[in-house]
C-alpha positions as CSV (number, residue, x, y, z in Angstrom):
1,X,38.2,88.5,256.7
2,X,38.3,88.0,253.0
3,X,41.6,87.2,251.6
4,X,43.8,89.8,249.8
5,X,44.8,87.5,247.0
6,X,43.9,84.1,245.7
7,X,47.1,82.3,246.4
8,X,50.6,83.4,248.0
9,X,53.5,81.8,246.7
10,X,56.2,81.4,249.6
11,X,60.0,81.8,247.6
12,X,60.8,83.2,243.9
13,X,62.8,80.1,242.6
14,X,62.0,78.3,239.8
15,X,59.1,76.7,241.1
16,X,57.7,79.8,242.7
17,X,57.9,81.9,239.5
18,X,56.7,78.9,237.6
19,X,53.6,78.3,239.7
20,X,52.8,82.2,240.1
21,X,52.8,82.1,236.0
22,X,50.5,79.7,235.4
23,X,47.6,80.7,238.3
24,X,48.3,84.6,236.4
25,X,47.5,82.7,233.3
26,X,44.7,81.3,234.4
27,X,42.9,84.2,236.0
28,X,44.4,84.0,239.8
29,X,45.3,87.3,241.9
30,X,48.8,86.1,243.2
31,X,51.8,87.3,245.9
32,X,55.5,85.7,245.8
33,X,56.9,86.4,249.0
34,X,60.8,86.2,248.9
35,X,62.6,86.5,251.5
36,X,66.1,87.8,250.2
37,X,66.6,90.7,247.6
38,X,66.5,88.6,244.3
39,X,64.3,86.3,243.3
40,X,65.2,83.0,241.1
41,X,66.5,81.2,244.2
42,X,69.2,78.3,243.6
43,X,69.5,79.8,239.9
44,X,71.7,83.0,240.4
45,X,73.5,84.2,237.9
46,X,76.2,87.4,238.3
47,X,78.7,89.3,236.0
48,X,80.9,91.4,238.8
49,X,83.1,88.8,240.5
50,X,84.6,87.8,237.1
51,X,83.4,90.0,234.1
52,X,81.4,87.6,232.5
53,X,78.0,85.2,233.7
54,X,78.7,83.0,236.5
55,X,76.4,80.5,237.5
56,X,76.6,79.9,240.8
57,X,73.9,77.6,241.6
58,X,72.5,75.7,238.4
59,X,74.4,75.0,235.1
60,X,72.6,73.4,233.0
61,X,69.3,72.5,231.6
62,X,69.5,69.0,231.9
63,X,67.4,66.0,230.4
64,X,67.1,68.7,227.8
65,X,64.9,66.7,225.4
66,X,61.8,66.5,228.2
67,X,62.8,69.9,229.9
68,X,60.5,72.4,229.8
69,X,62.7,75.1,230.1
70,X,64.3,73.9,226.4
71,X,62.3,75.2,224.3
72,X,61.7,78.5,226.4
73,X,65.1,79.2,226.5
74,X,65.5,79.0,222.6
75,X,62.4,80.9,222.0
76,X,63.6,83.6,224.1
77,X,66.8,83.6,222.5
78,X,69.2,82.4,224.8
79,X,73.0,80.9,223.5
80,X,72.8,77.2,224.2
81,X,75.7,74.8,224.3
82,X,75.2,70.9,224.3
83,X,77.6,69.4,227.3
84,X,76.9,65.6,227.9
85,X,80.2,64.2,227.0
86,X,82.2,62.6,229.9
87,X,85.7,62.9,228.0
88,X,88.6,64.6,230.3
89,X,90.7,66.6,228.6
90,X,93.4,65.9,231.0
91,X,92.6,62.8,233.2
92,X,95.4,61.7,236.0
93,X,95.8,58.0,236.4
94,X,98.1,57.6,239.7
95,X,99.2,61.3,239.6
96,X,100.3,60.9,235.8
97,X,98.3,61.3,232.4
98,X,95.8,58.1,231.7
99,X,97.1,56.2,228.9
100,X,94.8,55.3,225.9
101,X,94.8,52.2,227.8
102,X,93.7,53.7,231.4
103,X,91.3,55.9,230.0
104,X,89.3,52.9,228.5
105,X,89.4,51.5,231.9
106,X,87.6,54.7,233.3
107,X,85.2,54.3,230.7
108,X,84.2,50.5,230.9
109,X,84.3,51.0,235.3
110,X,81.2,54.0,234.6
111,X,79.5,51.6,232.4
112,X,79.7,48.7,234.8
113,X,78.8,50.8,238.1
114,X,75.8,52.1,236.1
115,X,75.0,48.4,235.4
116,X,75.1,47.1,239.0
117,X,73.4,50.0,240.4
118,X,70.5,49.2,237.9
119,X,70.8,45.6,238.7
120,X,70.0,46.1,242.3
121,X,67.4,48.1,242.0
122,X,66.1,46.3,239.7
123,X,66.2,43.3,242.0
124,X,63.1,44.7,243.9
125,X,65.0,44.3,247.5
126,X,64.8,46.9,250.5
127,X,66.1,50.4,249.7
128,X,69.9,50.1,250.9
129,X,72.5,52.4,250.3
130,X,73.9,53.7,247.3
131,X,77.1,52.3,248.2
132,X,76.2,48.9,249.2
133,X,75.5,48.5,245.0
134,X,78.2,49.5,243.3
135,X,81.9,47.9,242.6
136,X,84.9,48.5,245.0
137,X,87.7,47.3,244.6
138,X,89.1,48.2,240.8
139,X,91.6,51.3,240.2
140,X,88.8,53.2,239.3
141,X,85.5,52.4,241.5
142,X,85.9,54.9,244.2
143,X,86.9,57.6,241.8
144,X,83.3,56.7,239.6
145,X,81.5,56.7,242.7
146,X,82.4,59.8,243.8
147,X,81.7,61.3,240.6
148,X,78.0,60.0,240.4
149,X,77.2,60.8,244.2
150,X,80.0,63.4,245.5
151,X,79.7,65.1,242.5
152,X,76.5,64.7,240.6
153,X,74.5,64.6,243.5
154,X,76.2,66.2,246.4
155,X,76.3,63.7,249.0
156,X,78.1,60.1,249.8
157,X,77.2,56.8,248.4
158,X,76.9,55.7,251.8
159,X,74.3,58.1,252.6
160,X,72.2,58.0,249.5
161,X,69.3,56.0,248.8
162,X,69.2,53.3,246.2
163,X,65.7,53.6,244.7
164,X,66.2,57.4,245.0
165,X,69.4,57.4,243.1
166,X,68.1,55.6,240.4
167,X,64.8,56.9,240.2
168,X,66.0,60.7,239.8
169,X,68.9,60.0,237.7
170,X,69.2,62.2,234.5
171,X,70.1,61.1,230.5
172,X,70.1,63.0,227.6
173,X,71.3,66.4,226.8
174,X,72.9,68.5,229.2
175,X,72.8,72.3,227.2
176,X,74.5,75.4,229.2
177,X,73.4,78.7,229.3
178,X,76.1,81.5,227.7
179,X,73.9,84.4,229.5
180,X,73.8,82.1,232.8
181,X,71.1,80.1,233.3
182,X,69.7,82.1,236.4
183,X,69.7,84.9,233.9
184,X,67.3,82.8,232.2
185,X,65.2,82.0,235.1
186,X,65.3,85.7,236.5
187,X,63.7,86.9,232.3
188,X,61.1,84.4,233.4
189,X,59.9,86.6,236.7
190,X,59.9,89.4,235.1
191,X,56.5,91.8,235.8
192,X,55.6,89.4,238.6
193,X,53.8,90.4,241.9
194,X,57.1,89.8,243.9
195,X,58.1,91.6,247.1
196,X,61.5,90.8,248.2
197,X,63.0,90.7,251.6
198,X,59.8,89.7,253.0
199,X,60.3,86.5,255.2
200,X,57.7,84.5,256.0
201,X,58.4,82.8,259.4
202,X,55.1,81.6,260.3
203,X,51.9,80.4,258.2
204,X,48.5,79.5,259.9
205,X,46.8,76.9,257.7
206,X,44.0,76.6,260.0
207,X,40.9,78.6,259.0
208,X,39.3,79.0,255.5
209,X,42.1,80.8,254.0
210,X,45.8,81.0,255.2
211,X,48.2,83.4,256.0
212,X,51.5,84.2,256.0
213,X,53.1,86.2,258.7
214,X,56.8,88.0,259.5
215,X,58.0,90.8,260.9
216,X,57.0,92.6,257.6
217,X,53.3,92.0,258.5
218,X,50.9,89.7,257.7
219,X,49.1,88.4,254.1
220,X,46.0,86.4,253.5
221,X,45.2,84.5,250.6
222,X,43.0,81.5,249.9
223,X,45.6,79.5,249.2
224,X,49.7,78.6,249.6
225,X,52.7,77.1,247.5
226,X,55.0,76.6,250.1
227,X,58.7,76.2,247.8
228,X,61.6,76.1,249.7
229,X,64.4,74.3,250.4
230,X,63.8,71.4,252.3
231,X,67.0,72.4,254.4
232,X,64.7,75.9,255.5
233,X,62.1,73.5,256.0
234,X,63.7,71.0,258.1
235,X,65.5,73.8,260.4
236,X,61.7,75.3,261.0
237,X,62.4,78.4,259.6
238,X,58.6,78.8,258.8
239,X,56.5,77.6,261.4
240,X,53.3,76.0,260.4
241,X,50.3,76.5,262.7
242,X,48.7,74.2,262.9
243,X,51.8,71.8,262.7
244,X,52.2,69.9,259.9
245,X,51.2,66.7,260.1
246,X,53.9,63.4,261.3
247,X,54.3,61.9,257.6
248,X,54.5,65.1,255.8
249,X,57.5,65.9,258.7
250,X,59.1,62.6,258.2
251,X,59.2,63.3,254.5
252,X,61.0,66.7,255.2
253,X,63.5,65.2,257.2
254,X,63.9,62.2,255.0
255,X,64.9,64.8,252.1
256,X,67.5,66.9,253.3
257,X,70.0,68.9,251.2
258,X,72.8,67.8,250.0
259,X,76.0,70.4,248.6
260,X,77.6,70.9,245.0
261,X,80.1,73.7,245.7
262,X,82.0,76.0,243.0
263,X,85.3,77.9,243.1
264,X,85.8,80.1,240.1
265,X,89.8,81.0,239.2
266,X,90.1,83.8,236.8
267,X,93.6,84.1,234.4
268,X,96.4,86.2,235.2
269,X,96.9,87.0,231.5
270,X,96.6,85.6,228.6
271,X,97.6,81.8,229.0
272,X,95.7,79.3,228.9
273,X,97.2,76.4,229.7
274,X,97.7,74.8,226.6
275,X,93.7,74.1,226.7
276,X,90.9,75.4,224.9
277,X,87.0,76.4,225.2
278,X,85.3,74.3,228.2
279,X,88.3,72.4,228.5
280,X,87.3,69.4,231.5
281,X,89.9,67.6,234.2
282,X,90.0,64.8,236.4
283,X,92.1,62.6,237.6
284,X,92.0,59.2,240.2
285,X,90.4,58.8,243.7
286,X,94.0,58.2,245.5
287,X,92.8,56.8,249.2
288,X,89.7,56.7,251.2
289,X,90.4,60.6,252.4
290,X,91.1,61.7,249.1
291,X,88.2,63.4,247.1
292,X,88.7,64.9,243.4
293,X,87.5,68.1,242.2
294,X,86.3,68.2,238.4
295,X,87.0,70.9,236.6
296,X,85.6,73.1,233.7
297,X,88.7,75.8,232.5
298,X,87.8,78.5,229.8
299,X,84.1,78.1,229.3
300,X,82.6,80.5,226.3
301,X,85.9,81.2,225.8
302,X,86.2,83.1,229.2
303,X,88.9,83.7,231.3
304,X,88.2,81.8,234.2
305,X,88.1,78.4,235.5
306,X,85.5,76.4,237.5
307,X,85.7,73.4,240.0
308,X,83.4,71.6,241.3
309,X,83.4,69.7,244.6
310,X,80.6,68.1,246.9
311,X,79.3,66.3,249.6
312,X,81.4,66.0,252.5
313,X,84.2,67.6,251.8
314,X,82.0,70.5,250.9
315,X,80.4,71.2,254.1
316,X,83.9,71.0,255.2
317,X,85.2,73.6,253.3
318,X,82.1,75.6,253.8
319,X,82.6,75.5,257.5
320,X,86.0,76.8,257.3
321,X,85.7,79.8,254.8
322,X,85.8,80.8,251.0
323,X,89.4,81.5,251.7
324,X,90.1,77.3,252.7
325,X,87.6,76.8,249.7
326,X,90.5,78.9,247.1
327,X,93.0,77.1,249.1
328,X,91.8,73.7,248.2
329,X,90.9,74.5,244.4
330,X,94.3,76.0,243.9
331,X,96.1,72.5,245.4
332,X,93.6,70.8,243.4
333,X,95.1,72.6,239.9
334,X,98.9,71.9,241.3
335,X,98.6,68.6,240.5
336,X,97.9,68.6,236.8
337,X,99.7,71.4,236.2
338,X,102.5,72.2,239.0
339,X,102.0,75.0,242.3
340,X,104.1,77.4,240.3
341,X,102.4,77.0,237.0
342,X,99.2,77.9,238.8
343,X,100.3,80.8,240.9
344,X,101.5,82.5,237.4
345,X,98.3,81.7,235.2
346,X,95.3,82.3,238.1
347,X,95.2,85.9,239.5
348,X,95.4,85.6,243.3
349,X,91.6,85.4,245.0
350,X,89.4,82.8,244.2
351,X,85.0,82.9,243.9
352,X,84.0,80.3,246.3
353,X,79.4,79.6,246.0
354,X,77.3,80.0,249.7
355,X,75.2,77.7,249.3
356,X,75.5,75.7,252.5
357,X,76.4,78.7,255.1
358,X,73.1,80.8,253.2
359,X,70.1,80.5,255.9
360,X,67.8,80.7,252.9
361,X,68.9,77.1,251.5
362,X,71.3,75.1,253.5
363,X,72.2,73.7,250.6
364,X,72.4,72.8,246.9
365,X,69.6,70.3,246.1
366,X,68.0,67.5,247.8
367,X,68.4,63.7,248.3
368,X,66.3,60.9,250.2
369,X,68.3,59.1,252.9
370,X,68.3,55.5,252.8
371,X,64.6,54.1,253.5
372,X,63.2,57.5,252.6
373,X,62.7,56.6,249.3
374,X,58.9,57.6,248.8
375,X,59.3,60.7,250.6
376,X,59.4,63.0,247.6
377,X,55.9,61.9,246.7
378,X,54.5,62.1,249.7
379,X,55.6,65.7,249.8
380,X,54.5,66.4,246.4
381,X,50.5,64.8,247.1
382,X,50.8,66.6,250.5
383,X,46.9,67.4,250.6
384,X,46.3,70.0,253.3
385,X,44.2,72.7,254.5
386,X,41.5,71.1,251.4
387,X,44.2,71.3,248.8
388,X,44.8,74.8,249.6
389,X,48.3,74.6,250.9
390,X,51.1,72.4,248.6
391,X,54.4,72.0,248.6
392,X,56.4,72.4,245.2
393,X,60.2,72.6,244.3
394,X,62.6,70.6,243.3
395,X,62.7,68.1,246.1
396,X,58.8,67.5,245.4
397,X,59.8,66.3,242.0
398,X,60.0,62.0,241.6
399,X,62.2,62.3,238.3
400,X,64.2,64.9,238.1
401,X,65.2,66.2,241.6
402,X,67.4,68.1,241.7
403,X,67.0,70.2,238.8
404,X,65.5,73.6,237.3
405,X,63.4,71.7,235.1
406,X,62.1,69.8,237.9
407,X,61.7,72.5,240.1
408,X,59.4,74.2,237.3
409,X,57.3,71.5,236.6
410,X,56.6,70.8,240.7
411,X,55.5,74.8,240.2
412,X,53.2,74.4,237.8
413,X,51.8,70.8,238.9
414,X,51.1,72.7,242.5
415,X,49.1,75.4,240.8
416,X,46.9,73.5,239.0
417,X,45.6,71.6,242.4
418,X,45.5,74.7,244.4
419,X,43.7,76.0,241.2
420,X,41.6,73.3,241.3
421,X,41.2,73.7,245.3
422,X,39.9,77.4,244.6
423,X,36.9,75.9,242.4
């Protein structure tokens, strides 16, 4: 039977709404198929739990310079903010405020576990992990460490690939979004062909077309962009018939999701704190066990607070609730600023992200496992079906992983081959 549309597009994130773009652009009769009731995926932006935008997946348009989402966003009039300074605000040194002297220390400790991770790699050895690069034993390594994994990439130096870490890591300008940057992706799939809530739990790859199939029904098109997370895609929850083949499932599991979790506080009143506008804390890794939040108070002006915290302790949290999540965060702000202090400047409640417990991600954003490194590629040239069925996303992406940007360029690099596959 002929097919009902040239490609489908499995998942409105970034990279489905980016690849369903371009094929419109360029002539194509296109479906997304998105399985829960929104589409912009790991970009989600909402006003209700605290009056104001609240990103609850991405932040920030990062490597701003080369991201094509920069200039997009300014042409469409969006409120940008440039955030790439690492300065604390308040940073604790052994449970105190840093002296000038301390906080120099910080600094030069980034600096010189930047240095030896690029060393290694640059060494040209096996992949090893993350961990296995980086200083130790100063009064600072573990807390820089777990800033550049834990934190910026939501999983444990031991864990992580070298030559991935490096490979993906991001410079340059780091600009937030005042409307939310999923607002910004969601303007972007506007008055596309989307149908939400539609699943897609199995896809047949094996005649001259494909099709996608869930209790919903059934669609054929010519061709697929397969985009989600590699979490979905490592639990099976879309069957591939036939299966997909060993290396393209060894790359899968070589990528799997790692978690960035948020827990928004909003003000009691009218206090502040003593702190302004997108005010930042942090404060020394005490012990192995012991694993910082950083934290972002008042940004735009708002009356709310965000902390960040990732990797293991993470999943932890995620496994025991939002409420342990609030918990945590509040402890967390006790002790910069006191139990008490906190209880009477942060209304009770707390806004805790899904990310990990949500069976349409399992996660925040990927990373390759040591040895793996490789894998994204191999997902990204994935040739199947005669070019018709690709994978795109942000995993599929060999520079910035990770990302928006990254996600949307995977989008649009997959529909030009299936374009291409078409004839």
């Amino acid at each position: 039977m002929s097919p009902e549309v040239d490609v489908v597009v499995v998942g409105a994130g970034a990279a489905g709404i980016a690849a369903a773009r371009l094929l419109r652009a360029r002539g194509r009769t296109v479906r997304l198929l998105e399985a829960g009731g929104r589409i912009g995926g790991r970009a989600f932006t909402e006003t209700a739990s605290l009056g104001a935008p609240f990103d609850h997946g991405a932040s920030w348009i990062h490597v701003a310079e080369r991201n094509p989402l920069t200039p997009i966003a300014r042409e469409m009039g969006f409120t940008l903010r440039d955030e790439r300074r690492r300065v604390r605000d308040i940073l604790l040194f052994e449970g105190r405020p840093a002296s000038a002297a301390e906080r120099a220390a910080h600094d030069a400790a980034c600096e010189a576990w930047e240095a030896a991770v690029e060393a290694r790699d640059a060494a040209g050895d096996a992949d090893i992990p993350l961990a296995s690069a980086v200083p130790r034993d100063g009064p600072w390594d573990a807390t820089v460490s777990h800033w550049f994994s834990s934190i910026i990439s939501g999983v444990e130096a031991e864990d992580f690939s070298l030559r991935d870490y490096v490979a993906t890591g991001l410079d340059g300008a780091n600009l937030q979004v005042a409307e939310g940057f999923g607002t910004l992706v969601a303007r972007l799939g506007e008055g596309l062909p989307v149908t939400l809530r539609t699943p897609v739990a199995q896809l047949r790859w094996d005649g001259a077309g494909v099709r996608a199939e869930g209790a919903w029904g059934a669609l054929r098109a010519g061709a697929a962009i397969v985009t989600v997370s590699t979490g979905v895609l490592a639990a099976e929850g879309i069957r591939f018939d036939p299966a997909l083949p060993d290396d393209i499932q060894a790359a899968i599991a070589g990528l799997p999701q790692g978690l960035l979790s948020k827990v928004a506080l909003r003000a009691a009143g009218e206090a502040r704190l003593g702190l302004g506008a997108f005010a930042r804390l942090g404060r020394q890794a005490q012990g192995a066990g012991d694993h910082p939040m950083s934290w972002m108070l008042w940004p735009w002006g708002r009356d709310h607070a965000v902390g960040f915290i990732g990797g293991a302790t993470a999943w932890a949290l995620a496994r025991e609730g939002p409420a342990a999540a609030g918990a945590f965060a509040r402890a967390e702000l006790a002790r910069y600023f006191g139990a008490a202090e906190v209880a009477r400047a942060f209304a009770p409640g707390a806004v805790a992200t899904g990310w990990a417990e949500d069976p349409l991600f399992l996660g925040a954003y990927s990373h390759a496992r040591v040895g793996c490194y490789g894998a994204r590629a191999t997902l990204r040239d994935a040739v199947l079906a005669g070019g018709r069925l690709r994978f795109a996303g942000e995993a599929c992406h060999t520079r910035t992983a990770g990302t928006v940007g990254g996600a949307w360029e995977s989008g649009e690099r997959a529909a030009r081959e299936v374009d291409a596959a078409l004839g």
